[in-house]
C-alpha positions as CSV (number, residue, x, y, z in Angstrom):
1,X,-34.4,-147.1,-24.4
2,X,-34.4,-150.0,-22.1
3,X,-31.5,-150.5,-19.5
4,X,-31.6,-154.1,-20.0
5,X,-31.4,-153.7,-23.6
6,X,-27.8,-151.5,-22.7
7,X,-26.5,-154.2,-21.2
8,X,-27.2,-156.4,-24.0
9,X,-25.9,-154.4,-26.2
10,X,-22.2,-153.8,-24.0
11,X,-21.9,-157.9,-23.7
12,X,-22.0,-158.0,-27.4
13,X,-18.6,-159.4,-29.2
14,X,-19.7,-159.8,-32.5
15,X,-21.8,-157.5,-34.3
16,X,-21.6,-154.6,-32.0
17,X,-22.0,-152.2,-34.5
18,X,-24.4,-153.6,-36.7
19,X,-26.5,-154.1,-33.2
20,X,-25.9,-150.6,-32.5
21,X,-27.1,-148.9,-36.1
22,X,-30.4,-151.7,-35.8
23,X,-31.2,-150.4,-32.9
24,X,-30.9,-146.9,-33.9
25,X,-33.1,-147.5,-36.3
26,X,-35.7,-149.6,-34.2
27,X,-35.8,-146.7,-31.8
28,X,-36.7,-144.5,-34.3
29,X,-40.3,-146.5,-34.5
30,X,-41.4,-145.8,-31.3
31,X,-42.2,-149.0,-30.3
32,X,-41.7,-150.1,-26.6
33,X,-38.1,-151.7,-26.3
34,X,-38.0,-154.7,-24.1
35,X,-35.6,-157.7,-23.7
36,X,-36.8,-161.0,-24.6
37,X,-35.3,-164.4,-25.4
38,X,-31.9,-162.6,-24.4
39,X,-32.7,-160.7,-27.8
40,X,-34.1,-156.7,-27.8
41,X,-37.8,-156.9,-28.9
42,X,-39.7,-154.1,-30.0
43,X,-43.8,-154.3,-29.1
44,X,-46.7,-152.9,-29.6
45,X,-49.4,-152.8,-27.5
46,X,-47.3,-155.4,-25.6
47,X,-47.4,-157.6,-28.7
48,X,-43.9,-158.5,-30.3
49,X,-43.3,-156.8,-33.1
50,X,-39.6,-157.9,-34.4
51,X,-36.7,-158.8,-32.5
52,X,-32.6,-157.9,-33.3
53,X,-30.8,-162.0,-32.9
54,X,-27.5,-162.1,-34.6
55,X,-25.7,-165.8,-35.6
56,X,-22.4,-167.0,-36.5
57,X,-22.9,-165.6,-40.5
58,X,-25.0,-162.3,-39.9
59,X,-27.1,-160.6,-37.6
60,X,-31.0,-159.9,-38.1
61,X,-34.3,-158.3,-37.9
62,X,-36.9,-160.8,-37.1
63,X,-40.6,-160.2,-37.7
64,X,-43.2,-162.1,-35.7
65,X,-45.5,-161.8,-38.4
66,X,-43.4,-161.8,-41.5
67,X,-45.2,-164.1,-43.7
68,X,-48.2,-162.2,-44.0
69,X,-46.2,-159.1,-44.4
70,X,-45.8,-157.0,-47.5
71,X,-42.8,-158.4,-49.2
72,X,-42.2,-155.5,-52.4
73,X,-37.9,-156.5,-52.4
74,X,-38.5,-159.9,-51.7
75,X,-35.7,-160.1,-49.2
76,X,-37.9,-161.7,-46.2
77,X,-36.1,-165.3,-45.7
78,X,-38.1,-167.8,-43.8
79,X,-35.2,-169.2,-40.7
80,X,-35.7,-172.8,-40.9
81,X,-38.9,-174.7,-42.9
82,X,-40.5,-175.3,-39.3
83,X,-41.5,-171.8,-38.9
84,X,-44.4,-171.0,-40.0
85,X,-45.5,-167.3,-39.1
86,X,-41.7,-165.2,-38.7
87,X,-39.5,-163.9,-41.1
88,X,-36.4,-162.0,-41.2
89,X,-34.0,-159.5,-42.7
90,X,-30.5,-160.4,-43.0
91,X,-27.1,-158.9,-42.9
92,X,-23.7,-159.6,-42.9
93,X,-22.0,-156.7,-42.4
94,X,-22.2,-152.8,-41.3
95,X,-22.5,-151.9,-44.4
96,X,-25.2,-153.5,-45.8
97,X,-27.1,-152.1,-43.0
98,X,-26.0,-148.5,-43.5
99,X,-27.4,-149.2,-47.6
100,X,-30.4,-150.7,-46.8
101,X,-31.7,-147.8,-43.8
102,X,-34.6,-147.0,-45.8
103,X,-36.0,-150.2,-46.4
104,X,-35.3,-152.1,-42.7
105,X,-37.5,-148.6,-41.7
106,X,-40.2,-149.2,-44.3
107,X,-40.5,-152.9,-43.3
108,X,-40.6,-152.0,-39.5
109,X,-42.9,-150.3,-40.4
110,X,-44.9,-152.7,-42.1
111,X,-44.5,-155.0,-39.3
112,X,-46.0,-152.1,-36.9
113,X,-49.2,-151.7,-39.8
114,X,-49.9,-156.2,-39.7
115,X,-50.2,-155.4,-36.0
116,X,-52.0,-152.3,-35.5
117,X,-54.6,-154.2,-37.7
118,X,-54.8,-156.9,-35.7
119,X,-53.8,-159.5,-38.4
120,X,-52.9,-163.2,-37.9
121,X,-50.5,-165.7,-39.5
122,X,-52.9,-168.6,-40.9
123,X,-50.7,-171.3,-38.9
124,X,-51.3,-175.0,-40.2
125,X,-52.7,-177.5,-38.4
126,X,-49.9,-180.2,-36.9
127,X,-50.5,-183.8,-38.1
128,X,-49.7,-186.8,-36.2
129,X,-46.9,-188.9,-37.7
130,X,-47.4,-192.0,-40.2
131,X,-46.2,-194.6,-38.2
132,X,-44.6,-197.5,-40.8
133,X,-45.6,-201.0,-40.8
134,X,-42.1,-202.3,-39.0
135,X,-42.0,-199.5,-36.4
136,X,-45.5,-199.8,-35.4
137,X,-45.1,-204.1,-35.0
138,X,-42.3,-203.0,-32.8
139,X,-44.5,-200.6,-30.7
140,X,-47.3,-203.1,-30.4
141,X,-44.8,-205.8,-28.7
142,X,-44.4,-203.1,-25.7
143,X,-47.1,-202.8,-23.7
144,X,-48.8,-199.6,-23.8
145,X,-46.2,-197.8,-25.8
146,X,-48.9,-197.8,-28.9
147,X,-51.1,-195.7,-26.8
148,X,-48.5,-193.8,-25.3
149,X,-46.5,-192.7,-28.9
150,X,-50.6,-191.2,-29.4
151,X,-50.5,-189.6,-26.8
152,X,-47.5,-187.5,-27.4
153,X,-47.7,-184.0,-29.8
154,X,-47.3,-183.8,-33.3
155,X,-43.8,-182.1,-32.9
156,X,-42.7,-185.0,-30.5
157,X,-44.1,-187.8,-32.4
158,X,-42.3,-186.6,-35.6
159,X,-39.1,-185.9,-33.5
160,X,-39.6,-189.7,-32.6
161,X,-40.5,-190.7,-36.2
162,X,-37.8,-189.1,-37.9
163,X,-35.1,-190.7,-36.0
164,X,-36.6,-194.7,-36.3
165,X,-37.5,-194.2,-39.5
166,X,-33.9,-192.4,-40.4
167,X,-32.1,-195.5,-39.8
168,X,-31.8,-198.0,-43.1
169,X,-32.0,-201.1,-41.4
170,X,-35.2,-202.5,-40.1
171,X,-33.4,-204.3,-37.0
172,X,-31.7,-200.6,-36.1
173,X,-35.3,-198.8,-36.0
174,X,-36.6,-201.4,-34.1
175,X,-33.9,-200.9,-31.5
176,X,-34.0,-197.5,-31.4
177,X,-38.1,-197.6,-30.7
178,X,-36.9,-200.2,-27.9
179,X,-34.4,-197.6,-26.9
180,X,-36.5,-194.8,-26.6
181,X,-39.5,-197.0,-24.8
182,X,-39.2,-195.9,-21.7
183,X,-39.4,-191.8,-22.6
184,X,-42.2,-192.5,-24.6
185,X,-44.2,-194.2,-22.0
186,X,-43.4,-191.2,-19.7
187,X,-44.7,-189.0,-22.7
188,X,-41.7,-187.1,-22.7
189,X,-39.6,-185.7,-25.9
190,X,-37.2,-187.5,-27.3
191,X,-34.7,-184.8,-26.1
192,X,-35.5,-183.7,-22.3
């Protein structure tokens, strides 16, 4: 048990007891327990294993390698689209937790087998975003904001991208790229 974990775990509001039985239950792995992203994390090795997060609607296991787990209940839910390689197991109350014992164990412990074999998640290749005809005349009458919209990652330029292109109106995306010129240049995010 980790005294960091402890605290966590007295700060907790919601989902106190559902933290408490996970826990119980993550323990019983014999995993290291450690405190990361203000969340307890189990490892291995000193590789994350899963991690307890809880949300407004339920509280969960998540796997750091859950889409190349072993899936037999199909009950692994992928968080948002954007996440490629985690999974997790969800619950919305104490006593879905206290039914489903058995299984949480058996896919902790399928999550402790991906990494004791040293297994990967196959993680896709980002793609610079399709810059439309309107939105790229607009860039090209700003000096070096072509270049500098390039420049940026994938993840940023579709941050960018999905906001100019969001808007119905040509004249609004080009005044959002004009907007947003300046951050762009000084290859920042769209949202730092």
């Amino acid at each position: 048990m980790n005294h960091r974990v402890d605290v966590f775990m007295k700060k907790q509001t919601k989902w106190q007891e559902e933290y408490a039985l996970l826990r119980e239950i993550s323990l019983s792995t014999d995993l290291t327990e450690d405190l990361k992203w203000m969340h307890p994390c189990y490892t291995l090795n000193d590789k994350n294993v899963f991690l307890l997060h809880s949300f407004k609607e339920y509280i969960a296991v998540f796997f750091h390698k859950g889409a190349i787990m072993k899936d037999p209940k199909g009950i692994l839910i992928q968080q948002t689209p954007n996440v490629q390689a985690g999974r997790q197991l969800r619950f919305k109350s104490l006593e879905e937790i206290v039914k489903a014992k058995k299984v949480i164990k058996a896919y902790m412990n399928e999550a402790i087998a991906v990494e004791e074999a040293g297994l990967e998640v196959p993680m896709k290749k980002p793609v610079a975003a399709e810059i439309p005809k309107d939105i790229a005349a607009a860039m090209k009458k700003i000096s070096g904001l072509t270049v500098a919209f390039k420049k940026l990652t994938p993840s940023a330029q579709r941050e960018y991208m999905l906001y100019f292109d969001g808007a119905k109106k040509e004249e609004t995306r080009i005044s959002r790229v004009e907007k947003y010129a300046d951050k762009i240049l000084a290859g920042k995010r769209m949202n730092s």
